[in-house]
Chimera marker file (.cmm) of the C-alpha trace (Angstrom):
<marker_set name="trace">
<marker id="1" x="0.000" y="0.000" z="0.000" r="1" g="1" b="0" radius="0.5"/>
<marker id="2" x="1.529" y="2.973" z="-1.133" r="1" g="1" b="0" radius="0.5"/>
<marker id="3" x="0.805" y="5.782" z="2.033" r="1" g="1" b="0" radius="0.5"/>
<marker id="4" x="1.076" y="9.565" z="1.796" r="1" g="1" b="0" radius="0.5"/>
<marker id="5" x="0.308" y="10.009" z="5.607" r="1" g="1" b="0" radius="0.5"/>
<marker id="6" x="3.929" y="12.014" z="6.210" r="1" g="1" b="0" radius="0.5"/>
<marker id="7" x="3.613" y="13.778" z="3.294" r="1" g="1" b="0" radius="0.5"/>
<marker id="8" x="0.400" y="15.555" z="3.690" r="1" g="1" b="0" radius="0.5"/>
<marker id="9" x="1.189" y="15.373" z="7.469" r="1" g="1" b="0" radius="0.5"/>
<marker id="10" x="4.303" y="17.689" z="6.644" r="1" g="1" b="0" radius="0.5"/>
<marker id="11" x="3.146" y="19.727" z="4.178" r="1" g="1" b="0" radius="0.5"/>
<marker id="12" x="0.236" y="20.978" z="6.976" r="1" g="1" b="0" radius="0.5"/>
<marker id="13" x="3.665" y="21.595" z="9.272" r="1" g="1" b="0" radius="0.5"/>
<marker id="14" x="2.357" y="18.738" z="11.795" r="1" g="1" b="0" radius="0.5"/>
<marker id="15" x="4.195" y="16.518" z="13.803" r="1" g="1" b="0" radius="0.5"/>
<marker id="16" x="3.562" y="12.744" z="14.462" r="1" g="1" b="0" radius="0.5"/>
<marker id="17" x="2.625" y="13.800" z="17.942" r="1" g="1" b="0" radius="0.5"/>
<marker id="18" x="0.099" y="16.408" z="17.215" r="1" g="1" b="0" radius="0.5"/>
<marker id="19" x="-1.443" y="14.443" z="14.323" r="1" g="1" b="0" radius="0.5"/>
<marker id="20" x="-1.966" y="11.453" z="16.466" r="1" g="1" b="0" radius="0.5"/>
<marker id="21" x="-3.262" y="13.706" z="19.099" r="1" g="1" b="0" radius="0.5"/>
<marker id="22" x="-6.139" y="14.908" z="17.274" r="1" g="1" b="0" radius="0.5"/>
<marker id="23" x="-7.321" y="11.441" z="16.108" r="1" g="1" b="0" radius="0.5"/>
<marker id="24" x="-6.728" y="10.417" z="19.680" r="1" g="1" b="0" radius="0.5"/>
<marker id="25" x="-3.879" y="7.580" z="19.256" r="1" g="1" b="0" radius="0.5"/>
<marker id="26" x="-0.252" y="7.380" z="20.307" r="1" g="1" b="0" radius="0.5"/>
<marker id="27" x="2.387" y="8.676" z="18.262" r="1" g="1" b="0" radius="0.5"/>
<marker id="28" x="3.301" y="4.957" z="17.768" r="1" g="1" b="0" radius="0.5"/>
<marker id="29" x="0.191" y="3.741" z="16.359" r="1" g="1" b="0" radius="0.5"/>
<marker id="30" x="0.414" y="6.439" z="13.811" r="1" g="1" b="0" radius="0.5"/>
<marker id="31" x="4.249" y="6.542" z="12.877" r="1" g="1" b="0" radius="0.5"/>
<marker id="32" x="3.378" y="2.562" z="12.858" r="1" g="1" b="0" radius="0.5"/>
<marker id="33" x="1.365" y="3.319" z="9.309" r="1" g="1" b="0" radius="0.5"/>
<marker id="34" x="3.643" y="5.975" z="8.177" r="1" g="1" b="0" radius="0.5"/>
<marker id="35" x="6.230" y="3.596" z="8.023" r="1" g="1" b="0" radius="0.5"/>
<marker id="36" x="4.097" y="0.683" z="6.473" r="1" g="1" b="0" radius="0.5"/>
<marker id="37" x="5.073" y="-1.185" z="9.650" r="1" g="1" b="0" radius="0.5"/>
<marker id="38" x="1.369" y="-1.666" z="9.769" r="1" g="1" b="0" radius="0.5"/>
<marker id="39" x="-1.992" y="-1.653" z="7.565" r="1" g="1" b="0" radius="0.5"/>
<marker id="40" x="-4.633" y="0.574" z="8.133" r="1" g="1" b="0" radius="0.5"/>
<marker id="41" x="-8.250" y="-0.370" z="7.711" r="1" g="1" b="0" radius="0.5"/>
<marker id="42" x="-10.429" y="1.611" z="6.220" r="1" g="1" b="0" radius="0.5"/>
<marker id="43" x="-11.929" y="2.777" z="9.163" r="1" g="1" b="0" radius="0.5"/>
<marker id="44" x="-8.489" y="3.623" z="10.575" r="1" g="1" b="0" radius="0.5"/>
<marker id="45" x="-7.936" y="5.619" z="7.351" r="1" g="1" b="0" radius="0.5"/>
<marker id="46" x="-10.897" y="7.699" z="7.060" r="1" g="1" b="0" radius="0.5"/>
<marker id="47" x="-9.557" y="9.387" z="10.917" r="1" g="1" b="0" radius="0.5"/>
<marker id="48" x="-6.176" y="9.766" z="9.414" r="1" g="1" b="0" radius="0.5"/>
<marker id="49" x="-8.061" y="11.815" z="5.977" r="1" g="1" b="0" radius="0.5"/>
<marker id="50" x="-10.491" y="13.528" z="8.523" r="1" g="1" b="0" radius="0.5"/>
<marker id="51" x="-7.908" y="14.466" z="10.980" r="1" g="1" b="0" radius="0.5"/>
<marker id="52" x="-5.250" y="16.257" z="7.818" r="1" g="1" b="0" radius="0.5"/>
<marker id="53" x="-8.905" y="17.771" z="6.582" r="1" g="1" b="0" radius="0.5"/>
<marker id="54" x="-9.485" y="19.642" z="10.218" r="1" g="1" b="0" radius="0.5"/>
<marker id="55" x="-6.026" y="20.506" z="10.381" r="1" g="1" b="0" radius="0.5"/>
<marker id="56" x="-5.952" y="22.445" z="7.232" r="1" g="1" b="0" radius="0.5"/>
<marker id="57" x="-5.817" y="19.857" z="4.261" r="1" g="1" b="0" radius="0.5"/>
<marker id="58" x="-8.159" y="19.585" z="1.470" r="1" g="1" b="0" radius="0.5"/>
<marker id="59" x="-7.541" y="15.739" z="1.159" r="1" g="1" b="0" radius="0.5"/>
<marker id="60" x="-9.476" y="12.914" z="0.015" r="1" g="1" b="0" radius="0.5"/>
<marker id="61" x="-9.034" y="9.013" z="0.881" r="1" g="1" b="0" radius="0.5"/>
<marker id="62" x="-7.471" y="8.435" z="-2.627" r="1" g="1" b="0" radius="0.5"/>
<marker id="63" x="-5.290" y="11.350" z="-1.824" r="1" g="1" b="0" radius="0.5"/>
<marker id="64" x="-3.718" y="10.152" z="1.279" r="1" g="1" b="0" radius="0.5"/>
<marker id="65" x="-4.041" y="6.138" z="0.143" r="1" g="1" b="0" radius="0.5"/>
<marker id="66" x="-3.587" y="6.028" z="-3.498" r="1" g="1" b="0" radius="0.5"/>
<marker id="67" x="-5.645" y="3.428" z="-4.789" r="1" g="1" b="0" radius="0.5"/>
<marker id="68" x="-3.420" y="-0.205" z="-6.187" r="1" g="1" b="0" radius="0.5"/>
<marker id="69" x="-3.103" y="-0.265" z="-9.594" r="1" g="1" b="0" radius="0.5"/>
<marker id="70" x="-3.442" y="-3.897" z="-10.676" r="1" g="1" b="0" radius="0.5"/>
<marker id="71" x="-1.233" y="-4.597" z="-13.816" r="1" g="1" b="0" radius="0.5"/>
<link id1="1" id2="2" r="1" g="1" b="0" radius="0.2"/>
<link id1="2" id2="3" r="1" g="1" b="0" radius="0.2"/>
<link id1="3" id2="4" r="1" g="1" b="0" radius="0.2"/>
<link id1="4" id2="5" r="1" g="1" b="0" radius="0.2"/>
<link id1="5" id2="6" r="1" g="1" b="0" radius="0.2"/>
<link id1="6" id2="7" r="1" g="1" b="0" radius="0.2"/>
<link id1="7" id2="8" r="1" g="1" b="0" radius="0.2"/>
<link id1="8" id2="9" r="1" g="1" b="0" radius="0.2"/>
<link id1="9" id2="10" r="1" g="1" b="0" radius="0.2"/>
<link id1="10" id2="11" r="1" g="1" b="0" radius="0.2"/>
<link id1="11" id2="12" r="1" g="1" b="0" radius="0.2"/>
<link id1="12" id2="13" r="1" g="1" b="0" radius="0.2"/>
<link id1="13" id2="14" r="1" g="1" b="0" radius="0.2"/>
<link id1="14" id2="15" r="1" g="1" b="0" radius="0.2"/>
<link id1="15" id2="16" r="1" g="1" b="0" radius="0.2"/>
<link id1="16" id2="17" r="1" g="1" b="0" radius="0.2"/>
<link id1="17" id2="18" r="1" g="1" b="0" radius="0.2"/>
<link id1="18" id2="19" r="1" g="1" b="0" radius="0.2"/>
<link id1="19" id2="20" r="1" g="1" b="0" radius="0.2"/>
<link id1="20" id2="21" r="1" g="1" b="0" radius="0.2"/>
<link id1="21" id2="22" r="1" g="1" b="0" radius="0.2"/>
<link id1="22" id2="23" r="1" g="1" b="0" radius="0.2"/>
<link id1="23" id2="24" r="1" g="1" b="0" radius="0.2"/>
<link id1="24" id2="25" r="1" g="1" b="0" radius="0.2"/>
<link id1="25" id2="26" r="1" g="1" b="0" radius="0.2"/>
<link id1="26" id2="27" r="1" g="1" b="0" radius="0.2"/>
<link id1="27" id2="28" r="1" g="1" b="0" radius="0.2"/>
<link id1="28" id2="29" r="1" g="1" b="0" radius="0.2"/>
<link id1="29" id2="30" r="1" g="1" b="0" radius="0.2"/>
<link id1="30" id2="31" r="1" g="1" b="0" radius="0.2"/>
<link id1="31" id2="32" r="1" g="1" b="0" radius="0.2"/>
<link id1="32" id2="33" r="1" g="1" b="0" radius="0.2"/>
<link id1="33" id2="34" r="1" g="1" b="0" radius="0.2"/>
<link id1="34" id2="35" r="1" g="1" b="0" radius="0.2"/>
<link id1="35" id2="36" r="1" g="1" b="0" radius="0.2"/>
<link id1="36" id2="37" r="1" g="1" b="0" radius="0.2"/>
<link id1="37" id2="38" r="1" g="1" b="0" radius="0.2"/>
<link id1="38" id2="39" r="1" g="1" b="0" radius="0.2"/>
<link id1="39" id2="40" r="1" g="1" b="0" radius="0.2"/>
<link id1="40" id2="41" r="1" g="1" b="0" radius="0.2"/>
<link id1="41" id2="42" r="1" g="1" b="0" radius="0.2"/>
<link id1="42" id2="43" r="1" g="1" b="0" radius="0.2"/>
<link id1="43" id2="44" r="1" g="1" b="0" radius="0.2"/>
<link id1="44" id2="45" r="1" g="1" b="0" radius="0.2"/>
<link id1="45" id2="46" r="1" g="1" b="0" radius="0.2"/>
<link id1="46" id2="47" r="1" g="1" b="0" radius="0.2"/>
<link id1="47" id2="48" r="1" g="1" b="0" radius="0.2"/>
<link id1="48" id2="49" r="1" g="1" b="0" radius="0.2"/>
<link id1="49" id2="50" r="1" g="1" b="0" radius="0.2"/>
<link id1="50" id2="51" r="1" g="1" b="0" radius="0.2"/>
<link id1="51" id2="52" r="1" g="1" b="0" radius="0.2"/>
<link id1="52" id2="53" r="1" g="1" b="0" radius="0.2"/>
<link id1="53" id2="54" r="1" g="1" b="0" radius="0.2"/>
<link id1="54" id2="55" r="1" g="1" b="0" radius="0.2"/>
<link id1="55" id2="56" r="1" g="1" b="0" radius="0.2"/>
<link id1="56" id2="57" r="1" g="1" b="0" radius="0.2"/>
<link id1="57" id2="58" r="1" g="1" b="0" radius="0.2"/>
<link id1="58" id2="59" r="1" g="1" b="0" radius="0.2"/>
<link id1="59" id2="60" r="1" g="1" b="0" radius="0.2"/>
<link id1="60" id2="61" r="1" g="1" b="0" radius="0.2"/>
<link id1="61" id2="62" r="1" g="1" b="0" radius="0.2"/>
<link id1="62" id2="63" r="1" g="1" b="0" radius="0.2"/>
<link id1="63" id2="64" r="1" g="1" b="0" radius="0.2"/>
<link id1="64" id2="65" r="1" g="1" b="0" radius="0.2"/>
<link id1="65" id2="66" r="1" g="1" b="0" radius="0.2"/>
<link id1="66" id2="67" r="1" g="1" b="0" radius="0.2"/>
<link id1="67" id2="68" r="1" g="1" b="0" radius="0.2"/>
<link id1="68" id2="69" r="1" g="1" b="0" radius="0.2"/>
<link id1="69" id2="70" r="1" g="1" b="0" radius="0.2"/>
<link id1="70" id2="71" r="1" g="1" b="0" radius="0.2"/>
</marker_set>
């Protein structure tokens, strides 16, 4: 799964910490996806899209998860 968490995470000039904050995990959990240590779900993804969007991103899912493109 290609995952543009950091990316738009950085570009809003957020930190792990304070992303994770807002959607309520640790800084773990979070850096956890960042790093494709771990996969999130879809429900998992939609607070990681709605916590860029009220932090001052204009992101979608496909945005922040780029769909797989199946060859």
């Amino acid at each position: 799964m290609d995952i543009n968490i950091k990316h738009y995470r950085l570009k809003a000039g957020l930190t792990v910490s304070s992303l994770a904050e807002t959607i309520g995990w640790s800084t773990s959990r979070l850096s956890n996806y960042e790093q494709g240590i771990r996969a999130p779900g879809l429900a998992e993804c939609r607070l990681i899209v709605a916590a860029l969007n009220s932090r001052g991103q204009k992101v979608s899912l496909d945005d922040v998860f780029p769909p797989c493109v199946v060859a």
